[in-house]
C-alpha positions as a Markdown table, in Angstrom:
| # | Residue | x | y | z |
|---|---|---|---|---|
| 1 | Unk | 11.9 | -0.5 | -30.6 |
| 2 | Unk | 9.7 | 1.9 | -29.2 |
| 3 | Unk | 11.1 | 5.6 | -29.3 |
| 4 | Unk | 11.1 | 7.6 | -26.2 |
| 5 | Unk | 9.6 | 11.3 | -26.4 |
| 6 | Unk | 12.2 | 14.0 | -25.7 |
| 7 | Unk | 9.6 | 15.7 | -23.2 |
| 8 | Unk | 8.8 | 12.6 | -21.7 |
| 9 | Unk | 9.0 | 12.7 | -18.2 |
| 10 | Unk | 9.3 | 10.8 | -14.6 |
| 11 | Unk | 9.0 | 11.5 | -11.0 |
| 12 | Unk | 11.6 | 11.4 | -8.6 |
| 13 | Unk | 12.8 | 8.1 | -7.2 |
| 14 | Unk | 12.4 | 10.0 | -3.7 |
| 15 | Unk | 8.9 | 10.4 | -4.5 |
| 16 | Unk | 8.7 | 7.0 | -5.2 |
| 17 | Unk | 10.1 | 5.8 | -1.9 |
| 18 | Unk | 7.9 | 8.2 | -0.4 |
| 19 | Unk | 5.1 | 6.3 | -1.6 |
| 20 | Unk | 6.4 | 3.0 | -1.0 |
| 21 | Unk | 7.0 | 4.2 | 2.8 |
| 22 | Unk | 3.3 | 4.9 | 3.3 |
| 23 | Unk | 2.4 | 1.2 | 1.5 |
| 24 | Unk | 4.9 | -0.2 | 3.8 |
| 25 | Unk | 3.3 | 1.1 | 7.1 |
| 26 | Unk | -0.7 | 0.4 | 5.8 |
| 27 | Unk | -0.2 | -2.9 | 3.8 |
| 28 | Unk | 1.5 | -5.1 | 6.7 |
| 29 | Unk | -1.3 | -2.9 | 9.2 |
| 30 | Unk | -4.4 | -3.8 | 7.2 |
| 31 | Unk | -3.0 | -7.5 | 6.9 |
| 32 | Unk | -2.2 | -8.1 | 10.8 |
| 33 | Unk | -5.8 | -5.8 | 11.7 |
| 34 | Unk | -7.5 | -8.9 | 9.4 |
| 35 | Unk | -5.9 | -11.6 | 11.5 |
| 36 | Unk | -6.6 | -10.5 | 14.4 |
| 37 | Unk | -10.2 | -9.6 | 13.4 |
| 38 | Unk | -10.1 | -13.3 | 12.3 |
| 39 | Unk | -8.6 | -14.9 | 15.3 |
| 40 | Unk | -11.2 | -13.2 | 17.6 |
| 41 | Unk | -14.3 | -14.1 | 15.0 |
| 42 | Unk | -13.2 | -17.8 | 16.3 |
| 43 | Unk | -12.2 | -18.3 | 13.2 |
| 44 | Unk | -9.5 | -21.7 | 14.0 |
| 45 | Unk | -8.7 | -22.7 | 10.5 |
| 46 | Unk | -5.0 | -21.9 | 9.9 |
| 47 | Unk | -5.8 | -21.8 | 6.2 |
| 48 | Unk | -8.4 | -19.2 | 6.6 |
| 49 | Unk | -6.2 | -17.5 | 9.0 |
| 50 | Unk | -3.2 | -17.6 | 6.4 |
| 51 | Unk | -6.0 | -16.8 | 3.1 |
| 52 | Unk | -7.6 | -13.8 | 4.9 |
| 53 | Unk | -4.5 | -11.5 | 5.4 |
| 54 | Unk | -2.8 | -12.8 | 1.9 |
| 55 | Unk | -5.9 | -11.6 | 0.3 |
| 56 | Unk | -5.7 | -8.2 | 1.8 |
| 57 | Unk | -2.7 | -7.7 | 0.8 |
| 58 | Unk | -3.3 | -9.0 | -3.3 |
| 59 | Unk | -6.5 | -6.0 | -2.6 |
| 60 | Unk | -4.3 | -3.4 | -1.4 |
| 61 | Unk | -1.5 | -4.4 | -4.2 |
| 62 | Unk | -1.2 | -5.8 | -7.2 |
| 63 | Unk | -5.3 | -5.6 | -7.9 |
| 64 | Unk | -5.4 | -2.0 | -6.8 |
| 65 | Unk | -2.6 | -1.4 | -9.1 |
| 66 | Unk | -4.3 | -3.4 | -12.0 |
| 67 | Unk | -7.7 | -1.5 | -11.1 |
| 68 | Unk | -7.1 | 2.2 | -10.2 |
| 69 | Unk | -3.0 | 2.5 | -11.6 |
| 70 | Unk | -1.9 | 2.4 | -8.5 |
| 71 | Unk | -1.2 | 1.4 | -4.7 |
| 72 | Unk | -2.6 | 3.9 | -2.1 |
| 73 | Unk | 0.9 | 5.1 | -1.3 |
| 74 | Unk | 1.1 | 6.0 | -5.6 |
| 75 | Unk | -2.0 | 8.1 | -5.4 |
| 76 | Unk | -1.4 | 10.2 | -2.3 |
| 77 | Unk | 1.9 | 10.7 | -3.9 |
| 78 | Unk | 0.4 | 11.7 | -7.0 |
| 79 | Unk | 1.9 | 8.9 | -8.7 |
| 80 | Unk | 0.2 | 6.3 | -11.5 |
| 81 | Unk | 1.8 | 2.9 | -12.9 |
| 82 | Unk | 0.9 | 2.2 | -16.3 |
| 83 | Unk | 1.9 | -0.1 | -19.3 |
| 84 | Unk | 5.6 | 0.6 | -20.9 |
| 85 | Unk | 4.1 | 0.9 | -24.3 |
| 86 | Unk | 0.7 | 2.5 | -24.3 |
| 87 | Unk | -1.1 | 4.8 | -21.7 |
| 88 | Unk | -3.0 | 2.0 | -20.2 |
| 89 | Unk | -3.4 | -0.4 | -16.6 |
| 90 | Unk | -1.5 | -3.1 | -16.1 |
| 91 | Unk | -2.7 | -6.1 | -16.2 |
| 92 | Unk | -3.1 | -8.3 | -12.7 |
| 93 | Unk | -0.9 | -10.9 | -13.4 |
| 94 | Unk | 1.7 | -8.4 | -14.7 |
| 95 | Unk | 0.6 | -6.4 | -11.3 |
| 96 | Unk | 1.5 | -9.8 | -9.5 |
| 97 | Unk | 4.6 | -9.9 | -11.3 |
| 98 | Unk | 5.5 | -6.6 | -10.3 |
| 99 | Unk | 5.2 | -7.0 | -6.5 |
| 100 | Unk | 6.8 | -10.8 | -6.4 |
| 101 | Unk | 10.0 | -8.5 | -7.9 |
| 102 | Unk | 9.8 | -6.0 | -5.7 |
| 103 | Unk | 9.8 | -8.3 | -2.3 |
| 104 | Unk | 12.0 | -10.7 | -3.2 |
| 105 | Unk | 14.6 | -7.8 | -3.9 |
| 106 | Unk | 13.5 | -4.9 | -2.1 |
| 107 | Unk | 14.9 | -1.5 | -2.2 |
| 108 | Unk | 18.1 | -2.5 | -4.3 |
| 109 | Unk | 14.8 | -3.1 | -7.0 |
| 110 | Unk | 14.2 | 0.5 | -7.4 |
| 111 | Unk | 17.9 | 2.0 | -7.5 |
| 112 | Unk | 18.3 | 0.1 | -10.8 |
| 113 | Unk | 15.8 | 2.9 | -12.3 |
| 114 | Unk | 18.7 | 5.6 | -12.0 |
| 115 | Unk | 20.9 | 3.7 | -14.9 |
| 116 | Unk | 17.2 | 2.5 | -17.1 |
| 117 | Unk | 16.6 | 5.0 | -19.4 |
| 118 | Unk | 12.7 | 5.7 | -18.6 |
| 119 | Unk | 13.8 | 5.5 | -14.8 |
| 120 | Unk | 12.1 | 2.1 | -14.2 |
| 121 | Unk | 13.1 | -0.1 | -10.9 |
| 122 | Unk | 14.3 | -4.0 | -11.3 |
| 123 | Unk | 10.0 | -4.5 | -10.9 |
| 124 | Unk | 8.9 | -2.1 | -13.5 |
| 125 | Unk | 11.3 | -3.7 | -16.0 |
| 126 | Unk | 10.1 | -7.0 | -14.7 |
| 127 | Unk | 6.1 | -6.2 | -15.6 |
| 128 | Unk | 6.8 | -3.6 | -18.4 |
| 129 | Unk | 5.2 | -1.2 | -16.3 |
| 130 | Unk | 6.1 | 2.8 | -16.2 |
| 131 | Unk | 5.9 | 5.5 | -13.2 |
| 132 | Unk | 4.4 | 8.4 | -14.1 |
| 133 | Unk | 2.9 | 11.7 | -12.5 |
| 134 | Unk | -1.3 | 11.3 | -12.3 |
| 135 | Unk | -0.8 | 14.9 | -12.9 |
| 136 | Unk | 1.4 | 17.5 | -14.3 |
| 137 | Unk | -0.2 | 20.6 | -12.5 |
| 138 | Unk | 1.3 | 22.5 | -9.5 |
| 139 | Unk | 4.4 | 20.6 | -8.9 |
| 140 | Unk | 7.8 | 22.1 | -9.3 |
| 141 | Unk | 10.4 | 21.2 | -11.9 |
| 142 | Unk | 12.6 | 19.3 | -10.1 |
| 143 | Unk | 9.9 | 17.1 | -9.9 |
| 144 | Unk | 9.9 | 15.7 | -13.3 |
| 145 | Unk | 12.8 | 14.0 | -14.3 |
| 146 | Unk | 13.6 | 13.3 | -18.6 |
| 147 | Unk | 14.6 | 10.0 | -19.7 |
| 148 | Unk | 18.0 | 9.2 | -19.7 |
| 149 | Unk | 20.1 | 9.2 | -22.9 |
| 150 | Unk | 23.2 | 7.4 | -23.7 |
| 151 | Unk | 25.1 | 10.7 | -23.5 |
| 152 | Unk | 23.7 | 11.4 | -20.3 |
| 153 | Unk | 25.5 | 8.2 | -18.9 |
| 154 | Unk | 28.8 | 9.2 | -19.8 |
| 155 | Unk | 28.4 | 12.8 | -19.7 |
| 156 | Unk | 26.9 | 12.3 | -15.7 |
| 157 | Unk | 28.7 | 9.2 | -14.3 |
| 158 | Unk | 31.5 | 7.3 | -14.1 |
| 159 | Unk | 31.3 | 4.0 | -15.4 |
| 160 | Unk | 28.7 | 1.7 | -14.3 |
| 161 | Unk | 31.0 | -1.2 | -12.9 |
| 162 | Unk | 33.3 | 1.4 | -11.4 |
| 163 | Unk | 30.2 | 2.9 | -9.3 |
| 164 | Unk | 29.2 | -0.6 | -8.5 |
| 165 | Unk | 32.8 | -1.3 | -7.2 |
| 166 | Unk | 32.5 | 2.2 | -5.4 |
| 167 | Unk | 29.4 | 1.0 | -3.6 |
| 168 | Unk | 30.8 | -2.4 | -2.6 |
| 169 | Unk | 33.8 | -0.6 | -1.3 |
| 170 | Unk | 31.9 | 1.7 | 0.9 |
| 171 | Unk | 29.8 | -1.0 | 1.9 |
| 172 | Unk | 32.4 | -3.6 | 3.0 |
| 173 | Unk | 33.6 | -0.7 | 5.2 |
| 174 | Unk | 30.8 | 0.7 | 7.0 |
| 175 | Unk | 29.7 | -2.7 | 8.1 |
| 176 | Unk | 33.5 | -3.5 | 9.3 |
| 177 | Unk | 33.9 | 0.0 | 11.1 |
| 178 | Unk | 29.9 | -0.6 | 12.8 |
| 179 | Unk | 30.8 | -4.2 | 13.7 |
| 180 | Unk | 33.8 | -2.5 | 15.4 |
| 181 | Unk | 31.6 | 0.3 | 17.0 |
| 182 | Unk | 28.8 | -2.8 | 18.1 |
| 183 | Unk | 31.8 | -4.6 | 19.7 |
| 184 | Unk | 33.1 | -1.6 | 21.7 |
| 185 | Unk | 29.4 | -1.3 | 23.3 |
| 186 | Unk | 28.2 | -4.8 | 23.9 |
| 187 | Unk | 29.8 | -6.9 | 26.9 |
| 188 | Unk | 31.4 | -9.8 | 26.7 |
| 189 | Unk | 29.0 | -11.8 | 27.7 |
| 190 | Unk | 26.8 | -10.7 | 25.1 |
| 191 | Unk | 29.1 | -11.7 | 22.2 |
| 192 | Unk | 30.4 | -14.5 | 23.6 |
| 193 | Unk | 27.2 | -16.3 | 25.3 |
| 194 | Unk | 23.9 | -14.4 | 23.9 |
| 195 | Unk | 23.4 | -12.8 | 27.6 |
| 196 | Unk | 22.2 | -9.7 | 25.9 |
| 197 | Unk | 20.4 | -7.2 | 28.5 |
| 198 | Unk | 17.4 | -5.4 | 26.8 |
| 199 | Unk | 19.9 | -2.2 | 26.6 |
| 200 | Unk | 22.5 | -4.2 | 24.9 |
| 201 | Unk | 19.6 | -5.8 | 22.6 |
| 202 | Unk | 17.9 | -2.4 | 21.2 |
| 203 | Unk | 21.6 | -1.2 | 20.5 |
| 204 | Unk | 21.9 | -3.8 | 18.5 |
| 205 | Unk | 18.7 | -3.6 | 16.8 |
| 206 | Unk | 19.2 | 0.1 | 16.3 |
| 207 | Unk | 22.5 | -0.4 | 15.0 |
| 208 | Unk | 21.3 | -3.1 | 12.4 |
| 209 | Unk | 18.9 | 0.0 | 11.6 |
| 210 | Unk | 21.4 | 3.0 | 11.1 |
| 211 | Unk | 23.6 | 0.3 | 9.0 |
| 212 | Unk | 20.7 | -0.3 | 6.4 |
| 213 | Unk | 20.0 | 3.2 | 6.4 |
| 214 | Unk | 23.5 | 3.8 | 5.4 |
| 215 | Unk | 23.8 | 1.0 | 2.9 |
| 216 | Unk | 20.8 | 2.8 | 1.2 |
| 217 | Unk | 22.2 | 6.3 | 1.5 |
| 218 | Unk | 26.0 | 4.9 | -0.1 |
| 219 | Unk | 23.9 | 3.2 | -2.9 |
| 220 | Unk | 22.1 | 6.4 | -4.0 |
| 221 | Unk | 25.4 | 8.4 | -3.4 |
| 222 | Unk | 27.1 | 6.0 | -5.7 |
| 223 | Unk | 24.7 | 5.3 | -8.5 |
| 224 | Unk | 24.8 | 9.8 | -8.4 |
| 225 | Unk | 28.3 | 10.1 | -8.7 |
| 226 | Unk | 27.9 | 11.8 | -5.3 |
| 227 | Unk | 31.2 | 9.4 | -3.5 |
| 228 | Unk | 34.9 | 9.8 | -3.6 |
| 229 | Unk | 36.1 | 7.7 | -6.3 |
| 230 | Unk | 33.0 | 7.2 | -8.5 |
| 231 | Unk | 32.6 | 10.8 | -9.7 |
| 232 | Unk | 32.8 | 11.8 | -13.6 |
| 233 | Unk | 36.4 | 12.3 | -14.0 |
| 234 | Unk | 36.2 | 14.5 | -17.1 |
| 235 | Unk | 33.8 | 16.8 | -14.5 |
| 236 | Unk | 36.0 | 16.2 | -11.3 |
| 237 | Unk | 39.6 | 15.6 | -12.8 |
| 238 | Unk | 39.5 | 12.4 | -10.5 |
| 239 | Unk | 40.7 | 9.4 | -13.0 |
């Protein structure tokens, strides 16, 4: 088994999501500018239609990561992905890999890289890929975060299935307390019939918003040791 360097280190899983934010906003943009740019070519072949925007996206992805290390949100975040073992690209199908993981499990993919010890998400462990800085000039210290040990999770954090149970807890009652706050603003006719108005319709939309936005924050809260009842006891006195 491969031995991890005591000065080895990774960026922060906020820089990470930083990146992912700006792939988020271009990735679907490029894809929808191609179909339109299709549709008004004449173009009337739904396979065409479908192939063009897919292949945008397999450029702007997994065979950007595979050629240059990384997506466009990884570079203007200073960020490279590279092989687990050696200091080398990934390969595309491992590339492929990688993004299939990360969509079909989405953000809850990367909080699994604060309990991996070289801080790799659910998709990095799934392509044996590593985040690392392109650079290590003129960026703070906070920025660069060591591997974790196996002191580290016991000398940091409560127990990982507590933490879990933690998380559930706090997420079981933040959607019952916003399902009462929806409930309280919608009419009757709303919940009862679907005769939403287009008030009563972005409330809801915003609300399903603020609730994910919350489930995200309670996660990372959690898997910190930042909530009530999942913090190290022998740092807290909380058993």
């Amino acid at each position: 088994m491969e031995s991890i360097p005591s000065t080895e280190t990774y960026p922060r899983l906020l820089r990470r999501l930083q990146g992912v934010s700006i792939d988020s906003f271009l990735v679907p943009l490029a894809a929808m500018a191609t179909l339109v740019a299709v549709t008004y070519a004449g173009v009337e072949s739904t396979w065409i239609k479908v192939f063009c925007p897919l292949l945008v996206v397999l450029v702007l992805e997994p065979i950007a990561v595979s050629a240059t290390g990384g997506t466009i949100g990884h570079h203007m975040m200073g960020l490279r992905i590279r092989k687990e073992r050696v200091d080398e690209r990934i390969s595309i199908l491992a590339a492929i890999v990688r993004l299939v993981v990360k969509t079909i499990f989405g953000l809850p993919a990367f909080f699994v890289a604060f309990i991996t010890r070289r801080r790799q998400g659910m998709h990095d462990l799934a392509a044996r890929s590593l985040v690392v800085h392109k650079s290590a000039v003129g960026l703070p210290d906070y920025e660069y975060v060591p591997a974790r040990t196996h002191a580290d999770e016991h000398a940091t954090y409560a127990s990982v299935w507590r933490r879990v149970l933690v998380i559930v807890l706090y997420w079981f009652l933040a959607y019952v307390l916003a399902s009462l706050i929806l409930a309280a603003s919608l009419s009757g006719a709303c919940l009862d019939a679907g005769r939403c108005s287009s008030t009563q319709l972005t409330i809801d939309s915003l609300s399903l918003v603020v609730l994910l936005v919350v489930f995200v924050a309670i996660a990372i809260m959690g898997w910190t040791g930042s909530l009530y009842g999942c913090r190290n006891p022998r740092s807290t006195g909380i058993r």
